[in-house]
Residue frames relative to the residue before (quaternion, step in Angstrom):
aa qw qx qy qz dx dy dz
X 1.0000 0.0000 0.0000 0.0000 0.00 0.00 0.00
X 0.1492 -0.8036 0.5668 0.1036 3.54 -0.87 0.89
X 0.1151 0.7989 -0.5815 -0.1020 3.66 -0.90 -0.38
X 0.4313 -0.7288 0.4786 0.2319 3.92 -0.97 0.58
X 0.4396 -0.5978 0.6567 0.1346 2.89 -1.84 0.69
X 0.0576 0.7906 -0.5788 -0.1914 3.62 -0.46 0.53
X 0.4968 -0.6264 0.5587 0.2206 3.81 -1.00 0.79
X 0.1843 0.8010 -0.5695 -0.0114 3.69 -0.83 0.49
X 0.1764 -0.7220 0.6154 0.2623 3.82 -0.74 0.20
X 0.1282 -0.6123 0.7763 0.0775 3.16 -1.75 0.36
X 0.6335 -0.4088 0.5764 0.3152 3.24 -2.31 0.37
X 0.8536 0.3226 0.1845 0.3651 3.32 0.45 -1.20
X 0.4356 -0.6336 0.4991 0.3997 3.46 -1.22 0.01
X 0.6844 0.4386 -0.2565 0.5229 3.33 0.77 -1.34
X 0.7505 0.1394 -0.5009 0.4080 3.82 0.25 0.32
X 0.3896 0.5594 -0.5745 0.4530 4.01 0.94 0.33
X 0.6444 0.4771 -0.3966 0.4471 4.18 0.37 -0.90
X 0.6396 0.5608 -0.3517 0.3909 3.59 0.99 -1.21
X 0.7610 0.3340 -0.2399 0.5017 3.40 0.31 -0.88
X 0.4674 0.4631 -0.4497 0.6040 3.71 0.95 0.30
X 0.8580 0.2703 -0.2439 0.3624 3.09 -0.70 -0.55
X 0.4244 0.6077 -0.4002 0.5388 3.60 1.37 -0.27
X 0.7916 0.4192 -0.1897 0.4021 3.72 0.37 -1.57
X 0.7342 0.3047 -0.3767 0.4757 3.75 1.22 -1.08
X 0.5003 0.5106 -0.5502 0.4317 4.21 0.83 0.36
X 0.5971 0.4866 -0.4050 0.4925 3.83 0.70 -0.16
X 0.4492 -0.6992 0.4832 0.2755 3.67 1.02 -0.44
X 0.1414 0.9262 -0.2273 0.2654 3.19 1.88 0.39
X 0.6969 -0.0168 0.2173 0.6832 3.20 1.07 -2.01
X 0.5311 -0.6067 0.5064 0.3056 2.92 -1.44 0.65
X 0.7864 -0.2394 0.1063 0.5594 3.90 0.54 -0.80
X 0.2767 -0.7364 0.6003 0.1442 3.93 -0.86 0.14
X 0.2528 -0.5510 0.7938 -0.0487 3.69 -1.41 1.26
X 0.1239 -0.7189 0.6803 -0.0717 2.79 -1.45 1.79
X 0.1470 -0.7486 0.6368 -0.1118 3.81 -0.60 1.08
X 0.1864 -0.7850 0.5638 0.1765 3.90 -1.27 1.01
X 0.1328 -0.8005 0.5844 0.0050 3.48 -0.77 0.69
X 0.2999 -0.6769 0.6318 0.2294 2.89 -1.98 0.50
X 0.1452 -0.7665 0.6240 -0.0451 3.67 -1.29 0.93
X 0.0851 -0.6507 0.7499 -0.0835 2.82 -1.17 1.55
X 0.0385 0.6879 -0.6969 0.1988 3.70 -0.87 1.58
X 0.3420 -0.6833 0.5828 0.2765 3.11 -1.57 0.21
X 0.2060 0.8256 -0.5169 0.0932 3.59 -0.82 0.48
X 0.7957 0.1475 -0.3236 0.4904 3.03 -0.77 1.10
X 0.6811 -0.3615 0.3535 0.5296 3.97 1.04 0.10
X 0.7337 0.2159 -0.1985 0.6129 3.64 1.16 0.24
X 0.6414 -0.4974 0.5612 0.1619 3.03 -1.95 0.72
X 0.1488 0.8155 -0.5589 0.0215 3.48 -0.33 1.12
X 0.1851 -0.6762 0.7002 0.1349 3.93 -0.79 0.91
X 0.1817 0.7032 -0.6868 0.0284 3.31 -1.60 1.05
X 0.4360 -0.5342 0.5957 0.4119 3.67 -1.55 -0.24
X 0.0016 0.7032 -0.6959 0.1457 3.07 -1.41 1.01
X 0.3108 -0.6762 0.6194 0.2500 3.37 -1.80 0.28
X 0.2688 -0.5627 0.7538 0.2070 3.55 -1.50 0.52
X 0.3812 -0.6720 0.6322 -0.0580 2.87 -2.00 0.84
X 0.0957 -0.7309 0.6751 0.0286 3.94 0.30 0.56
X 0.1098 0.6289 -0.7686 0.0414 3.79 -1.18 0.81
X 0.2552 -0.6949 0.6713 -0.0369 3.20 -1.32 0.95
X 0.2693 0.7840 -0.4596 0.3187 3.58 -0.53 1.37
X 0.4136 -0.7020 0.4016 0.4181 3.63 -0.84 0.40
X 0.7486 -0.4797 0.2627 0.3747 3.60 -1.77 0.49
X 0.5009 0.7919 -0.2125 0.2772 3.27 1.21 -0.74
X 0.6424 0.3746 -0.0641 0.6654 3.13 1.98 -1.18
X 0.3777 0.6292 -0.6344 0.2427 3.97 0.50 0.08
X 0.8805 0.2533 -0.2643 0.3011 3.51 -0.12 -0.94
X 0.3867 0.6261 -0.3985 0.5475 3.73 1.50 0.75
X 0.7088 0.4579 -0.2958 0.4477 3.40 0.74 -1.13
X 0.5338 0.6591 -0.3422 0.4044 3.63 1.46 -1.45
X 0.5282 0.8092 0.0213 0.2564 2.95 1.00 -1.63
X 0.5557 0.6899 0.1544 0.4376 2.69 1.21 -2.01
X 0.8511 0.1830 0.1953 0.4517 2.85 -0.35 -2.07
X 0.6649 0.4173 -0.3648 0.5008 3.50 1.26 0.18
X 0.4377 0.5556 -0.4339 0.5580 3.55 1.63 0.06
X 0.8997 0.1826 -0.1394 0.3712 3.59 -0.48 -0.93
X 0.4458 0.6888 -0.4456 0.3582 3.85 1.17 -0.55
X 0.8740 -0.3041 0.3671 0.0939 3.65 -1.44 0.35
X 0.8302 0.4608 0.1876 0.2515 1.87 -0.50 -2.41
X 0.3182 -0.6706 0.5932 0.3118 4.06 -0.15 0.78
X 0.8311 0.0658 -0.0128 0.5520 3.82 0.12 -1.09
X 0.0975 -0.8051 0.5851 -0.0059 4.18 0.38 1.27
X 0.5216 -0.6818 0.5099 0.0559 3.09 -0.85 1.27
X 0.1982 0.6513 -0.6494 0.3388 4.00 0.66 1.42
X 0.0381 -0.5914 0.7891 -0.1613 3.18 -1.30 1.98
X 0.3933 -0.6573 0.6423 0.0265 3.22 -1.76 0.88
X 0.1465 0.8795 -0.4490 -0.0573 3.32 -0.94 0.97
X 0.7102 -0.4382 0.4331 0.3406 3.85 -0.74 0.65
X 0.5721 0.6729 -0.4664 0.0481 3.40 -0.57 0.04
X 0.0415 0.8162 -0.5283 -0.2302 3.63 -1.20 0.07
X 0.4497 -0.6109 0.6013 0.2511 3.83 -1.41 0.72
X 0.5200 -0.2945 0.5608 0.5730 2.94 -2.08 -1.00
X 0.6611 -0.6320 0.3960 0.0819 2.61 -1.78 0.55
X 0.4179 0.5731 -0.5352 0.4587 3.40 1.18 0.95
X 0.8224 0.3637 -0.2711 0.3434 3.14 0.72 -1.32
X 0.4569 0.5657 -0.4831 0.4876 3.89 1.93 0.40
X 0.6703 0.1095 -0.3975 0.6170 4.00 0.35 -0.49
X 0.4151 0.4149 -0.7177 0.3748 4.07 -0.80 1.35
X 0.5804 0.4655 -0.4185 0.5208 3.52 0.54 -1.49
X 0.6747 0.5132 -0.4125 0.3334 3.70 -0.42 -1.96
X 0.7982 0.4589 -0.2193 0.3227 3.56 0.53 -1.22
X 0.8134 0.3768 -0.1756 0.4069 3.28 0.85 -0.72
X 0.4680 0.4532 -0.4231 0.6297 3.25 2.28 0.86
X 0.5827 0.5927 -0.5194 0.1986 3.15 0.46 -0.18
């Protein structure tokens, strides 16, 4: 059994919680790990370096293009930075996720 990790950035905490907590009331994700980072991107014709938060949702495949979805409605961000990832666990904590998206 496999399920994904999607990666997200935010400006912020309070809009990284928003779009969490938006996605696990929809039954979306199972839970979400916040983590601060630094980011050096180009954008707009220039090198920009800021602080920012990543998001870590955990959820089954089934929901990737809802969640995309999702997070491109209420996010910020002109171009928001939702990356999908492969992954598998032991297998309690794959039928928890399974369960608590369903």
């Amino acid at each position: 059994m496999t399920f994904i990790i999607i990666y997200i950035t935010h400006k912020n905490m309070a809009e990284a919680r928003k779009v969490a907590t938006h996605l696990l009331k929809r039954r979306l994700i199972a839970c979400v790990n916040y983590f601060p980072i630094t980011s050096a991107y180009w954008w707009n014709g220039k090198i920009e370096n800021s602080r920012e938060i990543v998001s870590l949702v955990k959820t089954k495949p089934e929901h990737w293009t809802k969640i995309k979805s999702a997070v491109k409605k209420i996010h910020p961000y002109t171009t928001p930075c939702i990356m999908k990832m492969n992954v598998t666990a032991n297998k309690d904590y794959e039928q928890w996720i399974r369960k608590e998206t369903a």
